[in-house]
MARDO-798130 format. One record per residue (C-alpha): x, y, z. Coordinates in steps of 0.2 Angstrom, whole numbers, padded with zeros to 4 digits, always signed. Each point is the difference from the previous one (the first is absolute). Layout:
BEGIN
XYZ...
//
This chain:
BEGIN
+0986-0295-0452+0008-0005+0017+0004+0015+0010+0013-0007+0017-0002+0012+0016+0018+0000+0010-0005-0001+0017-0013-0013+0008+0012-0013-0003-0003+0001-0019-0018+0001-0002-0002+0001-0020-0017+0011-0005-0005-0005-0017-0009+0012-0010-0014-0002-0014+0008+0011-0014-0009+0001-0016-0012-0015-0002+0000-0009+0015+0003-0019-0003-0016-0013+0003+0000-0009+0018-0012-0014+0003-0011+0010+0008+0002+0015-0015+0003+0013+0013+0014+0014+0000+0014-0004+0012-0004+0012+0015+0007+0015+0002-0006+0014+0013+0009+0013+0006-0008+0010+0014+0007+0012+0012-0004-0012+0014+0002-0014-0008+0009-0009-0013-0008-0017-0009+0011-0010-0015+0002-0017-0006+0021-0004+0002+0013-0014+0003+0005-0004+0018+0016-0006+0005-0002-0018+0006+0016+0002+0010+0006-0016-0010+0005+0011-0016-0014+0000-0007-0018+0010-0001-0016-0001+0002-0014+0010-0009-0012+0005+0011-0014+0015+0004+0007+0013+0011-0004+0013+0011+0008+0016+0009-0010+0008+0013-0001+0007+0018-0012-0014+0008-0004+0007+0021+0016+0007+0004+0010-0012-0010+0007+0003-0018-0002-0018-0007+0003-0013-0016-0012-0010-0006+0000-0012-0014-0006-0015-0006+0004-0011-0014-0007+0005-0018-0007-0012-0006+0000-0006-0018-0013-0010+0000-0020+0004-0001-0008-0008+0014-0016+0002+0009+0010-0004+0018-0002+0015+0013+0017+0012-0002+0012-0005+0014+0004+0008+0015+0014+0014-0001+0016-0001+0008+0003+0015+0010+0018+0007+0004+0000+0013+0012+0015+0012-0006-0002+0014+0011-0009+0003+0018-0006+0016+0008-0003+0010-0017-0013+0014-0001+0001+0004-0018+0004-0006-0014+0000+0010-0016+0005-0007-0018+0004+0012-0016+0003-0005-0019+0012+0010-0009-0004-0001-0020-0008+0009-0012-0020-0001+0001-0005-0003-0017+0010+0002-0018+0005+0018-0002+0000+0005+0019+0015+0004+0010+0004-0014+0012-0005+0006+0018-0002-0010+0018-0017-0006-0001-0013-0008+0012-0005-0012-0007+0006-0011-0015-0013-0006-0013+0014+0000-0016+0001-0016-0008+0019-0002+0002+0009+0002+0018+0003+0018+0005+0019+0005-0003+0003+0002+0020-0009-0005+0015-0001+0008+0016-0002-0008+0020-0003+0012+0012-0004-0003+0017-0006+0008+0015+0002+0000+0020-0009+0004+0015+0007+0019+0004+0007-0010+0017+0008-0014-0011+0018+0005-0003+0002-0010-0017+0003+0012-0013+0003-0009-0017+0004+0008-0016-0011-0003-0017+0004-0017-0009-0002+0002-0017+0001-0016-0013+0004+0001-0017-0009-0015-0010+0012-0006-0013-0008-0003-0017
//
């Protein structure tokens, strides 16, 4: 299952669901969803029309809320993994606090959560962010709903 996130200039998240397909390397494509962070395996718009899968990364890195990625690769290989590239989306940010909106196991009402250890993408997706008390940026929630 194929889950696309509109915003980030169409960052697709792609979920397990169910019995998650053999890679070379027989891992599970990542997911972790912290409230700091936010890992996933996805397609990247080249900028040429088409994407790029690659490992991604959300999180608040020295004042700075930053991208990083690098290309997934489909091969096994016994090279060292190569060097992230690291967009800088954001300077002068104190906090930043991530929520999962989705029910937390079968039978459980769906509730913002923490963290996100369900198998499938969590319904909704909240970015919030926070300033210096002298910083006079005040930004509303972002939330993103991962289309299945």
């Amino acid at each position: 299952m194929s889950a696309r996130v509109p915003s980030a200039g169409g960052i697709s998240l792609q979920s397990t669901g169910g019995t998650p397909p053999a890679t070379p390397s027989t891992e599970t494509p990542k997911f972790e969803a912290r409230t700091d962070s936010l890992t996933f395996v996805g397609d990247l718009p080249t900028g040429l029309g088409t994407t790029r899968r690659a490992e991604i990364r959300l999180e608040l890195h020295e004042g700075h809320l930053v991208l990083r990625w690098t290309p997934r690769r489909h091969e096994v290989s016994t090279a060292p993994p190569p060097t992230p590239i690291e967009t800088e989306l954001l300077r002068r940010v104190e906090r930043l606090d991530l929520a999962y909106w989705g029910s937390p196991s079968p039978g459980q009402p769906a509730a913002w959560q923490s963290r996100w250890d369900g198998r499938d993408v969590p319904e909704l997706i909240r970015v919030r962010l926070g300033f210096a008390k002298d910083d006079r940026r005040r930004w509303p929630d972002l939330i993103a709903a991962p289309q299945h």
